[in-house]
N, C-alpha and C positions, 0 to 999 in steps of 0.2 A: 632741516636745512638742506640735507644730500639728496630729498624726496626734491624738493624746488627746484636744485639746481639740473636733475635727473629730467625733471618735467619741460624746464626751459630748454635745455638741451634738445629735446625729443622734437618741442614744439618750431623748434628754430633749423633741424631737418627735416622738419614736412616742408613748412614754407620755402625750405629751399630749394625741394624737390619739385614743388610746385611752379616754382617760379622758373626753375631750369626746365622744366616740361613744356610753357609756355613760349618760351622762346626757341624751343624748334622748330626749322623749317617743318613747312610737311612737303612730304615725298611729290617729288614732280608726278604730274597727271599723264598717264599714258595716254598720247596722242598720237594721229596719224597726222597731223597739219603739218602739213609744207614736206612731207615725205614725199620720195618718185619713187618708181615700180617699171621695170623696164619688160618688154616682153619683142619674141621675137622669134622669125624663123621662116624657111628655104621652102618653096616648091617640091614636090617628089621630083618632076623634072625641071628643076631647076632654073626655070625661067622667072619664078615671080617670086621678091621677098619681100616683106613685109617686118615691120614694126612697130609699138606702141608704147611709149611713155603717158602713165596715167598718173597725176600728183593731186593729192587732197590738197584744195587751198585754202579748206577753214574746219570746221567742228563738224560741218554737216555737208559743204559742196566740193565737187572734185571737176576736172577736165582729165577727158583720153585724148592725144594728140595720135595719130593712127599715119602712116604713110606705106604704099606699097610701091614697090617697082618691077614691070612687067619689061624683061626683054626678049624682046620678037623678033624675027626676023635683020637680025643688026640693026634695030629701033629697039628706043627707048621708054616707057609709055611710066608718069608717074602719079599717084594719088595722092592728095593730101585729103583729111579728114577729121572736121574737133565733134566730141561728145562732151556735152557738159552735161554733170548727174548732180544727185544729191546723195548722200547713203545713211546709212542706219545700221550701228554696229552695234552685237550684241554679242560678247563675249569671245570667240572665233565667226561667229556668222556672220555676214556683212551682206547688205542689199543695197544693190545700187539702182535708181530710178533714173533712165536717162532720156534727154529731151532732144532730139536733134532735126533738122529743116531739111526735107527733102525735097531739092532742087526739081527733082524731074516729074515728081507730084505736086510742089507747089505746097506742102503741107508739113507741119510739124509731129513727130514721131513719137510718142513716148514708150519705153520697154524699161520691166526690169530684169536684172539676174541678184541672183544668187550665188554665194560666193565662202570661201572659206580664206581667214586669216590665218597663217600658221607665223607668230612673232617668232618662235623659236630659230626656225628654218630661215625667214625673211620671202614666206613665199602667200602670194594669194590668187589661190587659182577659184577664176571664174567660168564656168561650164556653157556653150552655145549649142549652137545647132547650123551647121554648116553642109550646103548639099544633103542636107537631109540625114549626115550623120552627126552627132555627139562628138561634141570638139570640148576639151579642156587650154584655154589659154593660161599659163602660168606665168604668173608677173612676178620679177624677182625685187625687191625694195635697192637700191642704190645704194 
């Protein structure tokens, strides 16, 4: 009789286990959707700034909103510019494929970079090529 009640007992904390195991959430999916990334920064002489907010808007596409402002001669000159991408993220690495319309060619662009996620930091910096040197832009998450 102590053997049965030993057994039922056992069998009625499995299934309890079991059943409390099921009913846990599972852990939210690290995402970057609907995150911003701010990036930003001065002229050596101090005439031109520039900045960029880049936000993932789904699993897979993002926009860079880009503006600079150039003052010259007590004028004011300013840029606006969107890049819409798609990326592909694989652990820290992240590639982004971007498509943008070149007005003064008439023609559609496509480039990628490459790129490093740091979540810890809140930093992802993507590497160009500017005047023909090696630029790291570092985009901070918001």
């Amino acid at each position: 009789m102590k053997l049965r009640n030993i057994l039922a007992l056992c069998c009625a904390v499995i299934l309890s286990l079991i059943s409390c195991s099921k009913d846990k959430e599972e852990p939210a999916k690290d995402t970057l959707v609907g995150s911003e990334w701010t990036w930003s920064r001065v002229s050596s002489n101090q005439n031109i700034r520039e900045n960029a907010t880049l936000k993932f808007t789904s699993e897979k596409e993002g926009v860079i909103l880009a503006a600079s402002y150039n003052h010259e001669d007590g004028r004011v000159f300013e840029g606006k510019h969107r890049l819409d991408f798609t990326y592909e993220l694989k652990g820290s690495s992240i590639t982004l494929n971007a498509t943008e319309f070149d007005k003064d060619e008439n023609k559609t662009v496509v480039g990628a970079i490459k790129g490093t996620l740091d979540r810890a930091k809140g930093t992802l910096d993507l590497p160009s090529t500017e005047d023909g040197k090696d630029v790291t832009m570092i985009f901070h998450r918001k």
